[in-house]
N, C-alpha and C positions, 0 to 999 in steps of 0.2 A: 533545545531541540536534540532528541534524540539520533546519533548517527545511525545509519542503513547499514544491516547486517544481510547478508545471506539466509534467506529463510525465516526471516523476522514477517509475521502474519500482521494483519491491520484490519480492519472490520468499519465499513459505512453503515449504519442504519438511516436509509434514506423513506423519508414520509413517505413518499410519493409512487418511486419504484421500487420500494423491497428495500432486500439485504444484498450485501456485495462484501467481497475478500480480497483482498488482496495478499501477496505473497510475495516477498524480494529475491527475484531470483541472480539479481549480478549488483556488485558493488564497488565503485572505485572511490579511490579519494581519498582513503579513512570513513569509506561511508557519508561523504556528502553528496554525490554522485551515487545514482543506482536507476536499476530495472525495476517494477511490480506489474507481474501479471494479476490480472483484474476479473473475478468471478461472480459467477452467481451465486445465488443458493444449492445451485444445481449442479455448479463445477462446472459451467461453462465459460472458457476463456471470453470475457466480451469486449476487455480494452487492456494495452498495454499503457502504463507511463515510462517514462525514461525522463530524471531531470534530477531536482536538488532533493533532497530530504528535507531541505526545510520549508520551499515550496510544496512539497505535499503535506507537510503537519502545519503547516500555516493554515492551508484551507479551513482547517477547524471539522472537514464531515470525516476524518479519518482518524480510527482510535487504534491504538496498537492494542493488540491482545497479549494480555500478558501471561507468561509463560511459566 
C-alpha cells in the first residue's frame, strides 16, 4: 500500500454513477492517516474521507493517477 501524500490525486470509475477524484488534502502518520476530498466530473466537492490509506486502497474502486 501506497502512503498518502499531500496532493496525491486517485480516480473511481464507477459503472453506475460516473467518474469521481479524489484529492489528498492533509496527511499524518508518514501517510497512513489522511483527508481526500471527493469530486465529480464537474469539480464538485460531493464527499469527504478522513481514515487509513489502506482502507481506501483496499476498497479496490480507487486508482491513484499517476504522475
Amino acid at each position: 500500500m501506497r502512503p498518502f501524500s499531500v496532493g496525491q490525486k486517485w480516480r473511481n470509475d464507477n459503472t453506475t454513477h460516473g467518474l469521481f477524484f479524489g484529492e489528498v488534502i492533509e496527511a499524518s502518520a508518514q501517510g497512513r492517516w489522511g483527508t481526500v476530498v471527493i469530486t465529480d466530473d464537474q469539480g464538485n466537492v460531493l464527499d469527504t474521507y478522513i481514515g487509513t490509506a489502506e482502507a481506501f486502497q483496499a476498497s479496490g474502486e480507487w486508482q491513484l493517477i499517476e504522475e
